[in-house]
C-alpha positions as CSV (number, residue, x, y, z in Angstrom):
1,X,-71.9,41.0,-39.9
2,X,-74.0,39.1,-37.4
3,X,-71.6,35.6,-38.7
4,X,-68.8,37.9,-37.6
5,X,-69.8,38.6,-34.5
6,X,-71.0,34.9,-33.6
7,X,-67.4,33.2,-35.2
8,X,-65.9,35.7,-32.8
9,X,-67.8,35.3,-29.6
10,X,-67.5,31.2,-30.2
11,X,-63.6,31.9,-30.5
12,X,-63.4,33.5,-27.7
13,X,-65.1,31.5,-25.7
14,X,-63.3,28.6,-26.9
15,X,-59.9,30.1,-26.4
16,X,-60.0,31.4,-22.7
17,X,-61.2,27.9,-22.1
18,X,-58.7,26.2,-23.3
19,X,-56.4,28.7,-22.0
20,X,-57.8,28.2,-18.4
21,X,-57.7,24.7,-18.5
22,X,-54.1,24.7,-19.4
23,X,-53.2,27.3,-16.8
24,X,-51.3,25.2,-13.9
25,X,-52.0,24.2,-11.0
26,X,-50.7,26.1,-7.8
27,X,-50.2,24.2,-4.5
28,X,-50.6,25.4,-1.5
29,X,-46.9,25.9,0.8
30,X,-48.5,26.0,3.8
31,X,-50.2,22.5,3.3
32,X,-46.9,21.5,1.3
33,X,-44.4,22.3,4.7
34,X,-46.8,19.7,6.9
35,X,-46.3,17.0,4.4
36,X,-42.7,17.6,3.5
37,X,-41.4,17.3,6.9
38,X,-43.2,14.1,7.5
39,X,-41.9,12.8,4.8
40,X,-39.2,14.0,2.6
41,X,-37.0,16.2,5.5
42,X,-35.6,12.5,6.9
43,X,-33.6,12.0,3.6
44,X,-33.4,15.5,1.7
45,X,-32.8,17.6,5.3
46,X,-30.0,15.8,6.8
47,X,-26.5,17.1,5.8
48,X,-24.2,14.7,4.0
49,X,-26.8,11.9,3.5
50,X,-26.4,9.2,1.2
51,X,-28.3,6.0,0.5
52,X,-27.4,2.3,0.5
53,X,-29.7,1.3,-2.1
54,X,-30.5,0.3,-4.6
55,X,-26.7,2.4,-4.6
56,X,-25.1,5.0,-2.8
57,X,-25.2,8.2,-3.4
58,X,-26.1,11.8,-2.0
59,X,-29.3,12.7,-1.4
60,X,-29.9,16.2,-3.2
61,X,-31.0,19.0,-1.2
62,X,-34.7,20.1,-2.6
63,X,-35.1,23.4,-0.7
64,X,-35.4,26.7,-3.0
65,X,-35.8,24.3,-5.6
66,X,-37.8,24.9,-9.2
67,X,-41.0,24.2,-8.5
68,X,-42.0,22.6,-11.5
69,X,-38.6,20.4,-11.3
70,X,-40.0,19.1,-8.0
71,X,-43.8,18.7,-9.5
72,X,-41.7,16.5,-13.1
73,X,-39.6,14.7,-10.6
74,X,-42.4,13.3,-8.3
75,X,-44.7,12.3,-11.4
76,X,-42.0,10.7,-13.1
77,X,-41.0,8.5,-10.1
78,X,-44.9,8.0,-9.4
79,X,-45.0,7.0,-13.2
80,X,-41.3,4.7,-12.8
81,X,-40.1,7.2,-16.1
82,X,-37.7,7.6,-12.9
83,X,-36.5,5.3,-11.0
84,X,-35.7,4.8,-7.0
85,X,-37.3,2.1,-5.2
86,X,-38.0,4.9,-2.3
87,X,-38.9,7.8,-4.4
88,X,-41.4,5.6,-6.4
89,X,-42.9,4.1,-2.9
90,X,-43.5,8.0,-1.4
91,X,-44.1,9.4,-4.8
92,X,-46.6,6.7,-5.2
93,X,-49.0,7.4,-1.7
94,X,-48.6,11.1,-2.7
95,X,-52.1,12.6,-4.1
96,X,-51.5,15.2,-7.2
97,X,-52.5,18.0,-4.7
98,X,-49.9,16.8,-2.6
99,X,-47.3,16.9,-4.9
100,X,-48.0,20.4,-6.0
101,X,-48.4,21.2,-2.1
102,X,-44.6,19.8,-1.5
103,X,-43.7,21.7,-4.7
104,X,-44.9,24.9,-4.1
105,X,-43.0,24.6,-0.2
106,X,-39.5,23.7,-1.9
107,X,-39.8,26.4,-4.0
108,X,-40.3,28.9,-1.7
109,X,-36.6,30.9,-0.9
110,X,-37.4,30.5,2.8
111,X,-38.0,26.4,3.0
112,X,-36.3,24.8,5.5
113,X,-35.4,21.4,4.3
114,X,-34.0,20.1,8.0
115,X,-36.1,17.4,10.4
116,X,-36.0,19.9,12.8
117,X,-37.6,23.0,11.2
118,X,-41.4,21.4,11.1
119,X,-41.2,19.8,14.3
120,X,-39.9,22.6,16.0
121,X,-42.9,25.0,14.1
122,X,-40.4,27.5,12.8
């Protein structure tokens, strides 16, 4: 009985850790609006915009956006699994934390994804 109890305890303990460790990380919005206006509201905020290389094309919108779309899409053009000389560059001088802190603003129903919304505070 005592065998039982031990094998169980051990499991137990083994298993919420494991869960925990695989249990995501949550950024933080507040932190995430400060960093996405500096640097992603130039391209993704402005109506209409579209790049000139290494093509054209539109620049997608990111606000109210999957959260773990945003956190996939930053690692992969950090990693170059995805590619876009810019994206890689920012991607690349972002910290994990910040990536989940841009992520978790997107996501939010409420993000503003214009220039003007972070400088102007609202």
């Amino acid at each position: 009985m005592n065998k039982l109890k031990i094998t169980l305890a051990v499991a137990f303990c083994v298993s919420t850790t494991v869960a925990h460790a695989q249990a995501p990380d949550k950024g933080n919005a507040a932190a995430g609006r400060q960093k996405a206006v500096a640097i992603c509201s130039g391209c993704h905020g402005m109506p209409g915009t579209k790049t000139a290389f290494p093509e054209v094309y539109s620049v997608p919108k990111i606000g109210n956006q999957n959260e773990a779309y945003i956190v996939a899409a930053l690692r992969a053009y950090r990693s170059g699994e995805r590619y876009n000389s810019t994206m890689k560059a920012l991607a690349s001088s972002l910290t994990e934390k910040e990536v989940l802190d841009i992520a978790a603003y997107y996501a939010k129903p409420d993000a503003k994804t214009d220039a003007q919304s972070g400088a102007s505070g609202k």
